[in-house]
BASE-711204 format. One record per residue (C-alpha): x, y, z; residue in one letter; residue number from 1. Coordinates in nm, 2 decimals. Each point is the difference from the previous one (the first is absolute). Layout:
BEGIN
<atom east="X" north="Y" up="Z" rest="a" nr="NUM"/>
...
This chain:
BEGIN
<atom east="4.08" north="4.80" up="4.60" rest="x" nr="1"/>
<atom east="-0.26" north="-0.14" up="-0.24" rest="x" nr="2"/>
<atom east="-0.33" north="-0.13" up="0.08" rest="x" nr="3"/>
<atom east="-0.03" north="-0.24" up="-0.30" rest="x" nr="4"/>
<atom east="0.02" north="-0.33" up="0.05" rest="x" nr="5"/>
<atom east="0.11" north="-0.24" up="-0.28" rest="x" nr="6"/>
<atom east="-0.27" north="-0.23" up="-0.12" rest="x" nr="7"/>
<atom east="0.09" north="-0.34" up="-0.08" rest="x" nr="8"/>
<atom east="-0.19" north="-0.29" up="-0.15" rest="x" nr="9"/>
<atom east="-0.20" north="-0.24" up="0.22" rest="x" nr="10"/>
<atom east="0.02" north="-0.37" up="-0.22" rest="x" nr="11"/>
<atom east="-0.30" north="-0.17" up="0.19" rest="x" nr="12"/>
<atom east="0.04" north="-0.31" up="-0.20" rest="x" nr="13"/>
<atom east="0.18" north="-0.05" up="-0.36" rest="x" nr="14"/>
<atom east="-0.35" north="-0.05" up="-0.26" rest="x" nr="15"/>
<atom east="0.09" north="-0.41" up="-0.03" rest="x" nr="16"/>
<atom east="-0.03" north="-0.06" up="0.37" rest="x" nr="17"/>
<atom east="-0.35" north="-0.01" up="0.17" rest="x" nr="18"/>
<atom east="-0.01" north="0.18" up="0.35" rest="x" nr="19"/>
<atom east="-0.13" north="-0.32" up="0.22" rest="x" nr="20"/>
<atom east="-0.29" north="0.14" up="0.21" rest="x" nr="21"/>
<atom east="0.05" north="0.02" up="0.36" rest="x" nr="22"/>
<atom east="-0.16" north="-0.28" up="0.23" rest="x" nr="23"/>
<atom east="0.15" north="0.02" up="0.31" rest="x" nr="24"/>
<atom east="-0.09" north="0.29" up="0.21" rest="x" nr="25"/>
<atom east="0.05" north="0.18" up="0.34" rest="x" nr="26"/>
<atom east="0.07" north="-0.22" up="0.31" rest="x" nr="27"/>
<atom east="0.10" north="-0.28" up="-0.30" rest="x" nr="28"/>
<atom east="0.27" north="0.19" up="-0.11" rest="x" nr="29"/>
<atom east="0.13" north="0.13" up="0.33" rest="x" nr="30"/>
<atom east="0.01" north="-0.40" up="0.14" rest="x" nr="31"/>
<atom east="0.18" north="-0.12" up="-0.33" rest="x" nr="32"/>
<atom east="0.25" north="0.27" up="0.00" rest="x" nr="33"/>
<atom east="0.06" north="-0.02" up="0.40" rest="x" nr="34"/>
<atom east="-0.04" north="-0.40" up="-0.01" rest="x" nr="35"/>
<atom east="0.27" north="0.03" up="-0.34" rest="x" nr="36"/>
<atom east="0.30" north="0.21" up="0.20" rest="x" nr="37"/>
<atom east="-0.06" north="-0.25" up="0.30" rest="x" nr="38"/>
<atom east="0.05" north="-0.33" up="-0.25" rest="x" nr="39"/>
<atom east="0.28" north="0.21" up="-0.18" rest="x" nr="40"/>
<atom east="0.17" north="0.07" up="0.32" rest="x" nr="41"/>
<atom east="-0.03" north="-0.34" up="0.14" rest="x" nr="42"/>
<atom east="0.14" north="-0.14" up="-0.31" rest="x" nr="43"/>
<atom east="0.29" north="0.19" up="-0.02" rest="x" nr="44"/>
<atom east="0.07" north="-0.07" up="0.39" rest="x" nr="45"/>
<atom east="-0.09" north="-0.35" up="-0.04" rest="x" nr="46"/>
<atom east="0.24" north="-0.06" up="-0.36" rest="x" nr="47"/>
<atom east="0.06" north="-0.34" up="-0.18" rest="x" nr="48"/>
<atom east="-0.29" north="-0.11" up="-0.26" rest="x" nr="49"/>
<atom east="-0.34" north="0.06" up="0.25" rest="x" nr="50"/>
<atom east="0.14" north="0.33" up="0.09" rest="x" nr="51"/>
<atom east="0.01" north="0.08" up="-0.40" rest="x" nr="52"/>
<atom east="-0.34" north="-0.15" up="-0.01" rest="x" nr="53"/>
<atom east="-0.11" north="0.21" up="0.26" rest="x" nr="54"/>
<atom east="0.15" north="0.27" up="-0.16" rest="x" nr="55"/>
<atom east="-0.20" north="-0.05" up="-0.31" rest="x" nr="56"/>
<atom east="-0.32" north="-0.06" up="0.16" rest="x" nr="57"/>
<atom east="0.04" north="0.28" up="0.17" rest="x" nr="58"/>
<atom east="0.07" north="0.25" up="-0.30" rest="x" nr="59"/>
<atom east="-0.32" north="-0.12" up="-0.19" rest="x" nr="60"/>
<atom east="-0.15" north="0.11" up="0.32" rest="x" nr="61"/>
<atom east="0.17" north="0.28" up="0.03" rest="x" nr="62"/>
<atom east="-0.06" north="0.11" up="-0.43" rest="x" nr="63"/>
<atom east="-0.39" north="-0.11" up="0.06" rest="x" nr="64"/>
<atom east="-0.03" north="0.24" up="0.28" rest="x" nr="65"/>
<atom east="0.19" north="0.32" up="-0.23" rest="x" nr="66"/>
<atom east="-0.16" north="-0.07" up="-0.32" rest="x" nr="67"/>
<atom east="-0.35" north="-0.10" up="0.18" rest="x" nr="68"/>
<atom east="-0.03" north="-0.28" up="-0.26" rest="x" nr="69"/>
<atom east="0.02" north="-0.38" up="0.05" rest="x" nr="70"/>
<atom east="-0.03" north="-0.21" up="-0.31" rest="x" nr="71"/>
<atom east="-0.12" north="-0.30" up="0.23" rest="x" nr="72"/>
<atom east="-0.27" north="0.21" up="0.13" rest="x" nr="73"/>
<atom east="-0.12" north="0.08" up="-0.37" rest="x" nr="74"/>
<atom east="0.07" north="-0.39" up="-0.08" rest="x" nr="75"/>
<atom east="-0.26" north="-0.11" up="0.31" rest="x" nr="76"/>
<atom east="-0.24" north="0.26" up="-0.10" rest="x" nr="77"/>
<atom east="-0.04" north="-0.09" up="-0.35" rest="x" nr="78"/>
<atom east="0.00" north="-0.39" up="0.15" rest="x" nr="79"/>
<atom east="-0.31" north="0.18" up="0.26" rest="x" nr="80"/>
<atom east="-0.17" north="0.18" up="-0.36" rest="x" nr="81"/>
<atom east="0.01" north="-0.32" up="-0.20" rest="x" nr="82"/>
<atom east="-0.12" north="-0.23" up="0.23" rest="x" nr="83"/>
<atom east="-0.31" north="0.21" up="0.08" rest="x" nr="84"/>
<atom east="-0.05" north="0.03" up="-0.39" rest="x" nr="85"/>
<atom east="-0.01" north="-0.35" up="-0.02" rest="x" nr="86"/>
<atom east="-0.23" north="-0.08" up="0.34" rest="x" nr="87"/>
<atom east="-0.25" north="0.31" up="-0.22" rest="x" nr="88"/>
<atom east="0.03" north="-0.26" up="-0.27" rest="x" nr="89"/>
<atom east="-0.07" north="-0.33" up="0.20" rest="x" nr="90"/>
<atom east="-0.30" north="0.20" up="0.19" rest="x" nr="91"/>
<atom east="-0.15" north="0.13" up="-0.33" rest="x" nr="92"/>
<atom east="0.04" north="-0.35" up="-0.15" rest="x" nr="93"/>
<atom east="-0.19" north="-0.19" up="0.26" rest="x" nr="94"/>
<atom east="-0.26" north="0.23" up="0.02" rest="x" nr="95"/>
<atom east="-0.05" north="-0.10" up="-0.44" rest="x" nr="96"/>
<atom east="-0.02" north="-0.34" up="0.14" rest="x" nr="97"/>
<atom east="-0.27" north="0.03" up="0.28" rest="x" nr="98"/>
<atom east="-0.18" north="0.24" up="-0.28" rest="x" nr="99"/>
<atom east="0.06" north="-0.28" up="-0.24" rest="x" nr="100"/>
<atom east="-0.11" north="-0.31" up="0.25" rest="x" nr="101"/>
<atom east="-0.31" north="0.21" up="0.09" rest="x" nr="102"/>
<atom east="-0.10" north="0.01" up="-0.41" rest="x" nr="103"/>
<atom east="0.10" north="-0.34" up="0.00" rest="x" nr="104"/>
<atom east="-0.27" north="-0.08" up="0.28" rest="x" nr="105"/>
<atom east="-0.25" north="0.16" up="-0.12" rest="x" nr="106"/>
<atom east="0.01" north="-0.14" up="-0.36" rest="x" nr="107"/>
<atom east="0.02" north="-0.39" up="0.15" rest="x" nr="108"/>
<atom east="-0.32" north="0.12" up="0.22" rest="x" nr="109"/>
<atom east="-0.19" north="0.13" up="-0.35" rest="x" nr="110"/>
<atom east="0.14" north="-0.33" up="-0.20" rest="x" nr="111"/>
<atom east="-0.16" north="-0.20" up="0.35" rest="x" nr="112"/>
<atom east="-0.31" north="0.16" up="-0.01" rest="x" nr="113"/>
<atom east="-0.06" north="-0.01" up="-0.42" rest="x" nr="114"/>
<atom east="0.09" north="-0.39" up="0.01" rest="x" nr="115"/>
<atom east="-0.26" north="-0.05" up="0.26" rest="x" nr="116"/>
């Protein structure tokens, strides 16, 4: 008997394809898995055109929970990211107009007080 083992080649991903981050973790994954084989099975029991729908809901649940990625999950969270770089924007740009209303007040005060 030999103790070697034959070592093989682990591809993780071919170098054109980008390995998509995880974003769906721990009791996540375990709901969309077990929630996927429940709409899977239901869909095969139930047949006909909403059992295949079921059937297809249920394996994006069921691929979300084993790869631990959802690309609606990324989608909403850039949504979430560009929305609070644009509310940044509107906050900074309000507070150049109060500082520009304030300079504007206090130059109509000084032209008030020189035509006097």
């Amino acid at each position: 008997m030999s103790d070697s083992k034959t070592l093989r080649p682990v591809i993780e991903h071919t170098p054109f394809q980008t390995q998509p981050t995880q974003n769906v973790h721990g009791w996540e994954r375990i709901g969309s898995v077990a929630g996927g084989v429940v709409m899977v099975g239901k869909g095969l029991r139930r047949g006909g055109i909403f059992g295949l729908i079921q059937v297809a809901i249920g394996g994006v649940a069921l691929a979300r929970g084993f790869t631990g990625h959802s690309s609606l999950k990324d989608k909403l969270e850039q949504g979430r990211q560009e929305m609070n770089a644009v509310r940044t924007k509107i906050e900074r740009a309000g507070e150049e107009l109060k500082n520009l209303k304030t300079r504007a007040e206090v130059a109509a005060e000084k032209a008030v007080k020189t035509a006097d």
